[in-house]
C-alpha positions in Angstrom: -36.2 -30.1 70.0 -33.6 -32.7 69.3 -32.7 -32.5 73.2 -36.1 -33.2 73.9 -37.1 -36.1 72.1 -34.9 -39.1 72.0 -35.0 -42.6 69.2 -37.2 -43.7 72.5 -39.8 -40.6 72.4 -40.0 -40.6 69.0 -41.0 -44.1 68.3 -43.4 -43.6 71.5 -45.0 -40.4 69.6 -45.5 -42.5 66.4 -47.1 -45.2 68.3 -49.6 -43.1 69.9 -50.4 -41.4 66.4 -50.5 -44.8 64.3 -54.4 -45.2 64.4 -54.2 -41.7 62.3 -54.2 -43.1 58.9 -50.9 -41.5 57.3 -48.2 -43.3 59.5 -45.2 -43.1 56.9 -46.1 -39.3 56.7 -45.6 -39.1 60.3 -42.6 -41.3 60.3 -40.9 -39.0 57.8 -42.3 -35.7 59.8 -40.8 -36.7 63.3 -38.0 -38.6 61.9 -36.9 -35.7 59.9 -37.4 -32.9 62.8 -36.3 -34.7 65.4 -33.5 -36.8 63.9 -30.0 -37.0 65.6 -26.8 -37.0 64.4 -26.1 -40.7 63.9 -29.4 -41.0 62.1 -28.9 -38.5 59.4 -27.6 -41.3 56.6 -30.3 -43.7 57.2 -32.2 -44.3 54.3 -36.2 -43.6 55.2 -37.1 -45.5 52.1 -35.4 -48.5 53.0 -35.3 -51.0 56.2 -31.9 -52.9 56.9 -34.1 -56.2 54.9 -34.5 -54.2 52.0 -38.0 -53.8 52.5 -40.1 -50.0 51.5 -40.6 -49.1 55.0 -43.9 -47.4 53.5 -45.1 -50.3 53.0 -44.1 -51.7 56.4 -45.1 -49.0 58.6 -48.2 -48.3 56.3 -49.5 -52.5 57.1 -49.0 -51.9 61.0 -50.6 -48.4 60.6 -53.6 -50.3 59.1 -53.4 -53.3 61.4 -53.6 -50.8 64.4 -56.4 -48.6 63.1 -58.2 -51.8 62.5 -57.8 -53.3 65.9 -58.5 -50.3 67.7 -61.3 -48.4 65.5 -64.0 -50.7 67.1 -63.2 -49.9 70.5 -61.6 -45.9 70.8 -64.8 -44.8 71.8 -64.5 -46.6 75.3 -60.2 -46.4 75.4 -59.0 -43.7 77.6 -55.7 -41.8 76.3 -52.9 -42.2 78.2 -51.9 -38.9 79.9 -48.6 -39.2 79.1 -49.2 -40.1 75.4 -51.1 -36.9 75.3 -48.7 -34.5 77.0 -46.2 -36.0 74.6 -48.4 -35.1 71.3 -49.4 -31.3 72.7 -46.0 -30.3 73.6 -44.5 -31.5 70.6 -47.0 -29.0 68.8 -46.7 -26.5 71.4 -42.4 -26.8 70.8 -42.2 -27.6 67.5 -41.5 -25.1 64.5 -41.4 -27.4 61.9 -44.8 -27.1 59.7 -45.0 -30.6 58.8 -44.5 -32.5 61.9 -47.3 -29.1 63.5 -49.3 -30.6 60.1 -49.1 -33.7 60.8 -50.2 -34.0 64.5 -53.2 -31.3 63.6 -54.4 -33.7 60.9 -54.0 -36.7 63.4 -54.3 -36.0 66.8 -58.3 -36.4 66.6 -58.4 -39.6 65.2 -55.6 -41.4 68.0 -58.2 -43.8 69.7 -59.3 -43.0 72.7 -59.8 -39.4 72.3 -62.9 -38.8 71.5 -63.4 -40.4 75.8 -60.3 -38.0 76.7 -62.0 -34.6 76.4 -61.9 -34.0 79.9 -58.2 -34.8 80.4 -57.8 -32.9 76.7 -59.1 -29.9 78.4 -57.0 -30.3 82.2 -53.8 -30.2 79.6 -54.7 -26.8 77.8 -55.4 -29.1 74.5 -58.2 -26.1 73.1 -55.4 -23.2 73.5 -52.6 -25.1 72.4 -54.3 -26.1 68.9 -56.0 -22.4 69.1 -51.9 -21.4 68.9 -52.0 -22.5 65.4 -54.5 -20.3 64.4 -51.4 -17.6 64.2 -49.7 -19.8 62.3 -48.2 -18.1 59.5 -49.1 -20.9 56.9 -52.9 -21.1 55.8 -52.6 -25.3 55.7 -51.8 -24.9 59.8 -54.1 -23.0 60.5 -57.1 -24.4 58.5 -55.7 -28.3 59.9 -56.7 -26.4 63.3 -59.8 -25.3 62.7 -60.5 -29.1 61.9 -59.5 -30.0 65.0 -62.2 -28.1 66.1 -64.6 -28.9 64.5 -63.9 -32.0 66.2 -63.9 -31.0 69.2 -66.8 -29.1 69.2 -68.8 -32.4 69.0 -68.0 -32.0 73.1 -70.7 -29.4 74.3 -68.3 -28.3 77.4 -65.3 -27.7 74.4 -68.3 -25.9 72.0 -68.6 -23.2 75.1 -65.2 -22.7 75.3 -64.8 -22.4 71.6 -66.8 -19.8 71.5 -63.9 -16.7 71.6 -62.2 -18.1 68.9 -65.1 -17.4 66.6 -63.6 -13.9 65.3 -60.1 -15.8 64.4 -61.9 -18.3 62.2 -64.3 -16.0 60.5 -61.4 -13.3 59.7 -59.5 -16.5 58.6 -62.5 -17.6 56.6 -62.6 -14.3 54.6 -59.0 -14.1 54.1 -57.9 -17.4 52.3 -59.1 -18.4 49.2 -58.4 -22.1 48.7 -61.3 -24.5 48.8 -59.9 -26.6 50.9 -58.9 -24.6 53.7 -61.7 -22.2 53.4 -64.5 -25.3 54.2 -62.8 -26.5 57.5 -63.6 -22.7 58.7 -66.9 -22.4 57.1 -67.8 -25.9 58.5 -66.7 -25.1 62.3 -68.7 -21.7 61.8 -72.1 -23.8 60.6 -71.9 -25.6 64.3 -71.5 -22.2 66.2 -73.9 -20.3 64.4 -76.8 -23.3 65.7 -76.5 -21.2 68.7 -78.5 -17.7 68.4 -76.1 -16.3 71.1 -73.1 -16.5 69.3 -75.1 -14.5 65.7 -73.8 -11.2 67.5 -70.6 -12.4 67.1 -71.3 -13.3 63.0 -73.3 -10.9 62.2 -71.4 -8.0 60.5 -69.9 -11.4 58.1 -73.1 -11.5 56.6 -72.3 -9.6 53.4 -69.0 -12.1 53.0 -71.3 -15.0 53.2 -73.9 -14.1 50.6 -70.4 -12.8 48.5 -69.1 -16.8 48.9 -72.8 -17.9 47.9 -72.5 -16.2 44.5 -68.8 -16.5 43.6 -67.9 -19.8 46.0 -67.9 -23.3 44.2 -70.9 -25.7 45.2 -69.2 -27.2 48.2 -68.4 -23.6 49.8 -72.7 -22.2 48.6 -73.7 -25.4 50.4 -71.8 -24.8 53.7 -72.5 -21.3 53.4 -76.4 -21.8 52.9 -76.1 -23.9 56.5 -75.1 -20.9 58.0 -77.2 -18.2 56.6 -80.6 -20.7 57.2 -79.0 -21.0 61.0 -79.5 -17.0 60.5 -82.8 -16.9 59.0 -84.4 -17.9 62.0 -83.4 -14.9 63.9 -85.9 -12.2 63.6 -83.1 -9.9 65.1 -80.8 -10.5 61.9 -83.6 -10.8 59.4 -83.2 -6.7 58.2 -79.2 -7.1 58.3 -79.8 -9.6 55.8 -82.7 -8.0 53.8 -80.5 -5.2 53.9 -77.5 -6.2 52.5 -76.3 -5.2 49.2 -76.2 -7.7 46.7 -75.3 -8.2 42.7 -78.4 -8.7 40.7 -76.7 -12.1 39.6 -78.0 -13.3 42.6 -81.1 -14.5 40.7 -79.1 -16.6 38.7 -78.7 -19.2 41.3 -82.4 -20.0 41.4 -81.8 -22.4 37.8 -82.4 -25.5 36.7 -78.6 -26.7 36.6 -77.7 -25.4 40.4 -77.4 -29.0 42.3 -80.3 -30.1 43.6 -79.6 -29.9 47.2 -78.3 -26.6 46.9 -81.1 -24.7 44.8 -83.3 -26.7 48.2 -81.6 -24.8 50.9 -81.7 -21.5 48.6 -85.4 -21.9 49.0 -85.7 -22.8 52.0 -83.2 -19.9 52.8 -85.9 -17.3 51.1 -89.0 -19.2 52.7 -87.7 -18.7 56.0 -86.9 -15.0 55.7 -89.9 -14.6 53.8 -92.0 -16.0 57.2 -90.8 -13.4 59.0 -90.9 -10.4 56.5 -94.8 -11.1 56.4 -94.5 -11.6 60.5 -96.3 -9.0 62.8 -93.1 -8.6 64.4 -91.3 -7.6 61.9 -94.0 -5.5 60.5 -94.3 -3.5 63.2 -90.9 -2.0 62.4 -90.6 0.8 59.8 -87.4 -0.8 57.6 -85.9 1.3 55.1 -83.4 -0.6 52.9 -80.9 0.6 50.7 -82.3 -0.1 46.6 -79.5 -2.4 45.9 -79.9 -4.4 48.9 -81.5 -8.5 48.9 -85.0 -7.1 50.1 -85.6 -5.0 46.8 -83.9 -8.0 44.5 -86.8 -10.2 45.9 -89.3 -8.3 46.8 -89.4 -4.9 45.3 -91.8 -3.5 42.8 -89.7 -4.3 39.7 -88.6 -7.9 41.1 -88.1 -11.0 38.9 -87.8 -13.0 41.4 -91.6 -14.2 41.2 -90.6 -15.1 37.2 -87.7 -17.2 38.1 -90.0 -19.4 41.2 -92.8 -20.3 38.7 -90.1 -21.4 36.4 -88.7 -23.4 39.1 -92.2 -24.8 39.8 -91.9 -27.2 37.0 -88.8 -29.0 38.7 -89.1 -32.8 38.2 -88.1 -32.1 42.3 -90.8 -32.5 44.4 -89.0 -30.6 47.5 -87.9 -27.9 45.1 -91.5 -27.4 43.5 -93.3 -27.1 46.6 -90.8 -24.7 48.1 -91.3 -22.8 45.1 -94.9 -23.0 45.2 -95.1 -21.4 49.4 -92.8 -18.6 48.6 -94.9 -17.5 45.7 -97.9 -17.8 47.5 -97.1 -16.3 50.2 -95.2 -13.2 48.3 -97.4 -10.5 48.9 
């Protein structure tokens, strides 16, 4: 890498990543993978004036987001500024500088317009490299960038085969902040019905982060299991799934406000098509620990816990409370 990137390079590479946000962190990442030899005394703190270069490369870092935020959505990338930034993370083994461009590379004006020439440079299977990164941070920061990206309906279609790497990363890290990037990517997909086949056998995980998540993860999880409720094909895989008798515990007074919502509106929609002719039609046989008996068995309390939540000062949450009820038998 040093042989690659020269004083030149690198100042060209901050440049192009300066509308990011975090320029010193950049500065310090490329500076301190790519430094050379002469370089290696030179105080990163401190410019020759005596000045915090934080502070100094922080103002033009703000000056250049500033002056280019209005207008990045009509700038074009330079192609050369973009093979610079995705072989840099293609080459690179250093985590931070791989961090840093992941965290940055979708906010460089003028990308959001450069999809096209994004795509012509491999830009999708490059950042898709970092899903086999062996640090959870990369490989979360990735998934980000794809969420991005999947803004782009050409990208969404070709991000399609990377949904098993995301949900097996999803299910396999247990920090907040890197399980939401995953869970947020997988909301977007699952909009499609094509791509529940795909999903489908993560269902028990999902209701599993619903009980035990914290309210951001139940949120994002709720988006995708409503995106599943629709699907007449998954409703018995999710009737069917076994489930803690806790679950009952979420319908309560102190869940926040737009969560206890979509947990309604989760159980209304499922409940529309357990009382559908199509579904009907079909002799299900569920398992007696599974969601189906919770809610709708012959020794449910699910009914008990909805008229409680009937007298919600809410309006959305008391009349979603109110159909299900009525609509229970």
């Amino acid at each position: 890498m040093v042989e690659l990137f020269d004083e030149a390079c690198r100042k060209k590479l901050i440049g192009i990543l300066t509308g990011a946000g975090a320029v010193y962190l950049l500065y310090r990442a490329i500076r301190s993978g790519l430094v050379t030899p002469q370089e290696d005394d030179e105080d990163l703190l401190i410019d020759k004036s005596g000045n915090s270069t934080l502070d100094s490369i922080g103002a033009v870092g703000h000056h250049l987001v500033s002056s280019n935020s209005a207008s990045s959505n009509s700038v074009k990338m330079n192609l050369q500024d973009l093979k610079t930034v995705l072989t840099i993370l293609h080459e690179s083994k250093d985590p931070v500088i791989r961090g840093t461009i992941l965290t940055s590379i979708y906010r460089i004006p003028g990308f959001s317009s450069s999809q096209e020439l994004f795509r012509s440079e491999g830009g999708i299977s490059i950042i898709a490299e970092s899903l086999d990164d062996p640090l959870n941070y990369i490989k979360s920061s990735a998934v980000t960038v794809f969420n991005f990206l999947s803004n782009d309906p050409v990208n969404r279609d070709l991000l399609v085969k990377y949904i098993p790497q995301v949900l097996k990363l999803t299910t396999s890290i247990f920090q907040e902040f890197e399980q939401l990037p995953c869970l947020r990517f997988l909301t977007k997909m699952s909009h499609n019905h094509q791509n529940h086949l795909m999903l489908k056998h993560a269902i028990p995980d999902f209701f599993l982060l619903l009980q035990t998540g914290s309210s951001s993860i139940k949120f994002q999880v709720l988006q995708i299991l409503i995106n599943f409720s629709t699907n007449l094909e998954l409703t018995f895989d999710m009737f069917n799934v076994q489930i803690e008798a806790s679950f009952l515990f979420l319908f309560n007074y102190f869940q926040r406000q737009d969560i206890l919502n979509d947990l309604l509106l989760l159980i209304s929609n499922l409940n529309e098509i357990r009382r559908s002719l199509p579904y009907r039609s079909n002799n299900h046989i569920y398992c007696k620990d599974s969601l189906f008996v919770l809610l709708f068995g012959p020794n449910s309390q699910f009914s008990s816990r909805l008229i409680y939540l009937m007298a919600s000062p809410d309006d959305r949450i008391k009349l979603q409370a109110a159909r299900i009820v009525t609509n229970l038998g």
